[in-house]
C-alpha positions as CSV (number, residue, x, y, z in Angstrom):
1,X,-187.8,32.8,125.9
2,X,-185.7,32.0,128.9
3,X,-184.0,33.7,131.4
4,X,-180.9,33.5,133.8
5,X,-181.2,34.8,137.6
6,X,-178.0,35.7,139.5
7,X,-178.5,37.2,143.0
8,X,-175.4,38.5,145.1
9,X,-175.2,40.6,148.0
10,X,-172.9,43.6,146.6
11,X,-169.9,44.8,149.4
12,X,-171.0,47.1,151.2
13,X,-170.8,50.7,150.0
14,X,-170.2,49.5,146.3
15,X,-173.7,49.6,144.6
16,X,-172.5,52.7,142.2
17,X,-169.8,50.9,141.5
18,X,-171.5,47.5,140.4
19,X,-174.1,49.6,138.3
20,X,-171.1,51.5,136.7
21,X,-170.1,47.8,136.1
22,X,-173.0,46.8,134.0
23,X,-173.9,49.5,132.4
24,X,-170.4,50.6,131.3
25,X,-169.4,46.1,130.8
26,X,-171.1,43.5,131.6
27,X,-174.7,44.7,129.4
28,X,-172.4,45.9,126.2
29,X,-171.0,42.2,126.4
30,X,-174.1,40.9,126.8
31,X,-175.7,42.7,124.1
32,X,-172.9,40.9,121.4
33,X,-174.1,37.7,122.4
34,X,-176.1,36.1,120.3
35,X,-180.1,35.5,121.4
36,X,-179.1,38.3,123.9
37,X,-182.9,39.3,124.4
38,X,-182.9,41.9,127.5
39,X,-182.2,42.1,130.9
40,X,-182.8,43.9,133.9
41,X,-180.6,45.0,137.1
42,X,-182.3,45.2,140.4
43,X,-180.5,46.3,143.5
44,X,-181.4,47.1,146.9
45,X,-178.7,49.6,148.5
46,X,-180.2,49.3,152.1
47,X,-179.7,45.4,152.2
48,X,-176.8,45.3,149.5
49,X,-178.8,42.6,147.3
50,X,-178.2,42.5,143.8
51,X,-180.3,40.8,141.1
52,X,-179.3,40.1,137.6
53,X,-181.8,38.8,135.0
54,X,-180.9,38.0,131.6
55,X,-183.0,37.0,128.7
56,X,-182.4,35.1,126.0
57,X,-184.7,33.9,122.6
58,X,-184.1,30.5,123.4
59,X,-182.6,27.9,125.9
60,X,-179.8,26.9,123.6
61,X,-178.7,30.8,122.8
62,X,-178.6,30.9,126.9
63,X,-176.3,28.1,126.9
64,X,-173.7,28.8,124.3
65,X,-172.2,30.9,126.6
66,X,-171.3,28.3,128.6
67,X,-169.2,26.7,125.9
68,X,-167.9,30.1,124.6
69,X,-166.5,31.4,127.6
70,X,-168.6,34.4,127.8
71,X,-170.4,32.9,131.0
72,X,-167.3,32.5,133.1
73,X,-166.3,36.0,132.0
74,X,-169.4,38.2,133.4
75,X,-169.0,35.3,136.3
76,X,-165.5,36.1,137.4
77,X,-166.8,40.5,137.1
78,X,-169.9,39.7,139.2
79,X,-167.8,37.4,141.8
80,X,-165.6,40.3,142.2
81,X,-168.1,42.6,142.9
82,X,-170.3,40.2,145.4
83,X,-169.3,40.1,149.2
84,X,-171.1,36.6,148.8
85,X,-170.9,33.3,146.4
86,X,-173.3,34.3,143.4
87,X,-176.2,32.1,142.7
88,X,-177.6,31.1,139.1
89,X,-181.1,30.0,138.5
90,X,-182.8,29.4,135.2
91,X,-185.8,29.4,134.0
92,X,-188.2,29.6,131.2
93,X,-190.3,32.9,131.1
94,X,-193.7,31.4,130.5
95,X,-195.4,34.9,130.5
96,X,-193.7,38.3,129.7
97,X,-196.0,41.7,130.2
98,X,-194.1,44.6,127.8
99,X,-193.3,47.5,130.2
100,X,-192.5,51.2,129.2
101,X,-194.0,53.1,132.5
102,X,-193.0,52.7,135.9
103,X,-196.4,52.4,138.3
104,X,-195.7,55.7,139.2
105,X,-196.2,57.0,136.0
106,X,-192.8,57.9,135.0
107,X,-191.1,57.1,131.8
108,X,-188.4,54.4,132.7
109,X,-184.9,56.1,132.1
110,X,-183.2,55.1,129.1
111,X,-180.1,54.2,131.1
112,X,-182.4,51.5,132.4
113,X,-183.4,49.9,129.6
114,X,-181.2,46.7,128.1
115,X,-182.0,47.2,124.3
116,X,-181.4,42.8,122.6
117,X,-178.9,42.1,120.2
118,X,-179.8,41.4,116.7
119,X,-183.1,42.3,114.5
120,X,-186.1,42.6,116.4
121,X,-188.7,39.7,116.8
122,X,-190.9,39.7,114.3
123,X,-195.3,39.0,115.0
């Protein structure tokens, strides 16, 4: 599995606006790509900080979208939404812990979760 890390700082006053984002187009678009695995959005409204983490079955499915176009489409949505230039890591996720509880408890909310694209792994 790999994974692809963007981290912006959102304009200030905008963080429903960039969650509406994802949720409502930049996830959905994800989730037609295929070896979309997951992702997660994690913001910080007091500092503005946005981090985007994508996951995908395998380097290469994390690549195509470099050649297909999709990447500099969800890169010119984010870049509008950042006050800053957008950074992009990769990496390779070397260990992944399955999560359905928050610490607290709490079931996470569905709205939270990033359901892959395509039949589930199978072993």
């Amino acid at each position: 599995m790999h994974a692809r890390v963007v981290t912006f700082i959102s304009h200030l006053g905008k963080m429903d606006e960039i969650i509406g984002e994802f949720h409502e187009q930049i996830i959905p678009t994800a989730q037609q790509q295929p070896g979309f695995a997951g992702g997660l959005l994690l913001t910080d409204r007091a500092t503005g900080k946005v981090v985007v983490v994508s996951l995908w079955d395998t380097e290469a499915a994390m690549l195509r979208g470099e050649a297909t176009g999709y990447q500099q489409a969800q890169r010119a949505r984010i870049q509008r939404l950042a006050a800053d230039t957008p950074t992009r890591e990769q990496f390779e996720v070397s260990e992944a812990v399955p999560f359905s509880r928050h610490t607290s408890g709490d079931a996470v909310p569905a709205s939270a979760c990033v359901a892959p694209s395509g039949p589930p792994p199978s072993g």
